[in-house]
C-alpha positions in Angstrom: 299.5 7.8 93.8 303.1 8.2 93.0 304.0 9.1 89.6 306.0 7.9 87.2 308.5 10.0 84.7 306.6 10.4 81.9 303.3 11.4 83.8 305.4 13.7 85.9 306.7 15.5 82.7 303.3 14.9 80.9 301.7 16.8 83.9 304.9 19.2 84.3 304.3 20.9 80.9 300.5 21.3 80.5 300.5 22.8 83.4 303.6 25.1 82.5 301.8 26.2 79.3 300.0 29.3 79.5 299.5 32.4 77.4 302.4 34.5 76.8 301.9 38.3 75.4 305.3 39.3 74.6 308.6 37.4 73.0 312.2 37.4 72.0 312.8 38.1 68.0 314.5 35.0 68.1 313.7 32.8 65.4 312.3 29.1 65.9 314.3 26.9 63.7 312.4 25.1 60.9 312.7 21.5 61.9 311.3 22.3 65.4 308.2 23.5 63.2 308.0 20.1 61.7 308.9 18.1 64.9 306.1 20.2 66.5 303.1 20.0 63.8 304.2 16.1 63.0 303.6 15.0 67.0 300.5 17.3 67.3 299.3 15.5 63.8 299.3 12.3 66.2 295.6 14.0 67.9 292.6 11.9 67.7 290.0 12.7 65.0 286.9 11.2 64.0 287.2 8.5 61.4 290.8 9.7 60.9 289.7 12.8 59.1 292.4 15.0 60.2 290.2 18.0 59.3 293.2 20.9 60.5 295.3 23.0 58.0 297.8 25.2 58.8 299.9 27.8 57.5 303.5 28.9 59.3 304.1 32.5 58.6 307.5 34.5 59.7 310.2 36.2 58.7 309.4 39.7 56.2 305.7 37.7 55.4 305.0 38.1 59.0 305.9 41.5 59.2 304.0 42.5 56.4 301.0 40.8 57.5 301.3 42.3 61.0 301.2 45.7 59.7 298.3 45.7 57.5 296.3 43.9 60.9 297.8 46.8 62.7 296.6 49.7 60.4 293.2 48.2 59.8 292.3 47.8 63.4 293.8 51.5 64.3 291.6 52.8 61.8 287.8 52.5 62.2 287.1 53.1 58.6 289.1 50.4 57.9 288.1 48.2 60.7 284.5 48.7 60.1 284.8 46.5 56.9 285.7 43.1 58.7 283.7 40.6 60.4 283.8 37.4 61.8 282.5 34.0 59.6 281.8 32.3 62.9 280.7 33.9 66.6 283.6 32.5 68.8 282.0 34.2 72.0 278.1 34.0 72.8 276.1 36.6 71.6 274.6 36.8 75.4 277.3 36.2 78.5 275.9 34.8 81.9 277.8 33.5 84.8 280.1 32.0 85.4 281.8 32.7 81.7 281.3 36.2 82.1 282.7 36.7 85.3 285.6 34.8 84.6 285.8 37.1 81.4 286.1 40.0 83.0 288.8 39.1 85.3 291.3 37.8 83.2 291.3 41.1 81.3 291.0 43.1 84.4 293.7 41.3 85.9 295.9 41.7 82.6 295.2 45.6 82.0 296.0 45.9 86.1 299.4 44.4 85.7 300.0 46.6 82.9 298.7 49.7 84.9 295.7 50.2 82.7 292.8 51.6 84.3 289.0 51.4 83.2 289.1 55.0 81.5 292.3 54.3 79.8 290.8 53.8 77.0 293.6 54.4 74.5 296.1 52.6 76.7 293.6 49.6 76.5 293.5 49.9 72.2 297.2 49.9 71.9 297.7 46.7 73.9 295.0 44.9 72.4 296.5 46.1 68.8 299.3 44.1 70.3 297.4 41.0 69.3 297.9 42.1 65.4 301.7 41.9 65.9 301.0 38.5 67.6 302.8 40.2 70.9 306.6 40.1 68.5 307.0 36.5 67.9 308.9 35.1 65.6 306.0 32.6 64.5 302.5 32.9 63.5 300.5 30.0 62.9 297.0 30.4 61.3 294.7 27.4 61.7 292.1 26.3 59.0 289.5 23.6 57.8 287.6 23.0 55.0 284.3 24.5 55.1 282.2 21.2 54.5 283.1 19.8 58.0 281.0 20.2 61.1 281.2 19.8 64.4 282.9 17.1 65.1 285.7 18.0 63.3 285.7 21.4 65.4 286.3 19.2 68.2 288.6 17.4 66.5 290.8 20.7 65.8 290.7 21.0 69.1 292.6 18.6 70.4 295.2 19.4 67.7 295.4 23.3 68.4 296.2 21.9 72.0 298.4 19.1 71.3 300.5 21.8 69.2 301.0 23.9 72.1 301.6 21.4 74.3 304.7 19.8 71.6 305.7 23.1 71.7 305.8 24.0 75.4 307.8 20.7 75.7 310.7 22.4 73.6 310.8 25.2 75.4 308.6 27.2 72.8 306.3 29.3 74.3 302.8 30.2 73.2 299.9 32.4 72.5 296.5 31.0 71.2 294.4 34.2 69.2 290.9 34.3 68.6 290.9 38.5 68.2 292.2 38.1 64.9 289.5 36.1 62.9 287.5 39.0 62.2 290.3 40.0 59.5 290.1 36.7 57.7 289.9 38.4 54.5 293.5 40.0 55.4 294.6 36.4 56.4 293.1 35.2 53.5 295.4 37.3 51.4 299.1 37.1 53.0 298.9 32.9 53.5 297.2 32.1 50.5 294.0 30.7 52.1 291.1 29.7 49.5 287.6 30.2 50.2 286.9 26.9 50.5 288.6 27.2 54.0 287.4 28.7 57.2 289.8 30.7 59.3 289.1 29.2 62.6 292.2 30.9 65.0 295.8 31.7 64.9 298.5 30.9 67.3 301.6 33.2 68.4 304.5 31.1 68.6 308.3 32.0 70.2 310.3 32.4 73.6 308.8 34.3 76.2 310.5 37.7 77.4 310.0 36.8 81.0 311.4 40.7 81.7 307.6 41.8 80.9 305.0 41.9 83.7 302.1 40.7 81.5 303.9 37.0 81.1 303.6 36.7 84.9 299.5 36.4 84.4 298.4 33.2 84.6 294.7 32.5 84.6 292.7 31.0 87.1 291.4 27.9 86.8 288.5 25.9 88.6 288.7 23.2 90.8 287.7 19.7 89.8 284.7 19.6 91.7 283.5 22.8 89.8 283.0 21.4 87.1 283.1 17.6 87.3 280.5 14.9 88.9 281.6 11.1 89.4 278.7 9.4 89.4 279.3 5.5 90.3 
């Protein structure tokens, strides 16, 4: 099949996306915000419910925010006062999650020169998730706490069409689960009432290609690993 412009660059910058862990300070300009958000907006929802909230953080807020995430989870005190409102992960892994798991992170820490008993080494880049890895942008991602399911799903495919709009302007990305057991701190820098769950935050900026842990990209698994056509 030969294809045409659009799906070629349709194709060109899903595939391009991938997680980035380090950025350039430089600043995304406010209307690419907008022109992001308003073409992600555009995602499918059930009954038209557009169920996602969001709140843009940068600039001195950011910063702020960043350190208190920072402190908390260097501290165990702290850090032992903030749990999750939802299980993102399984409470039991089996394969093939697991395995996959495993070797992203292994994979990461190796590029970074991390070994297994580097314990500390392993802290201090994972604190680097409370900094959202320097970028100029943080996005935190919300929904009223009456929905259900269906309008997780529904986030979904706005969380991704955001990164996508994004990657198509050259914006680079970082999707963050690690940081919704601090809701409460979330909570309390964006504003965020308790009538919202905190479902995920997203790192937002230009990638510092000059850092080795940009040059990960995870595996993925063919379509016959997880697909059947059945005709």
């Amino acid at each position: 099949m030969i294809k045409n412009e659009t799906q070629r660059t349709v194709d060109e910058v899903i595939q391009a996306r991938h997680s980035m862990r380090a950025f350039h300070p430089t600043p995304i300009a406010r209307e690419d915000l907008e022109n992001i958000l308003e073409v992600a907006a555009r995602a499918p929802s059930g009954s038209n419910a557009q169920p996602w909230k969001v709140y843009v953080v940068s600039g001195d807020p950011l910063k702020t925010m960043s350190e208190e995430l920072v402190k908390t989870f260097m501290d165990p005190e702290l850090d032992k006062q903030h749990v999750e409102e939802y299980p993102y992960y399984p409470v039991e892994w089996k394969s093939p999650y697991q395995d996959r798991r495993r070797k992203v992170g292994l994979d990461l820490y190796k590029l970074l020169g991390l070994g297994r008993e580097d314990k500390d080494g392993m802290k201090r880049q994972h604190a680097r998730n409370f900094k959202f890895f320097d970028a100029p942008v943080a996005m935190v991602f919300t929904m009223d706490k009456i929905m259900r399911t269906g309008s997780w799903l529904d986030f979904g495919c706005f969380y991704q069409s955001v990164m996508i709009a994004a990657q198509a302007r050259g914006i680079d990305s970082c999707p963050q689960a690690a940081l919704n057991r601090y809701h409460k701190i979330l909570r309390k820098h964006c504003g965020i009432p308790d009538d919202e769950i905190v479902l995920c935050c997203l790192a937002l900026g230009y990638a510092d290609h000059s850092k080795i842990e940009n040059s990960l990209v995870s595996e993925r698994e063919p379509v016959s690993g997880f697909a059947q056509f059945i005709s």
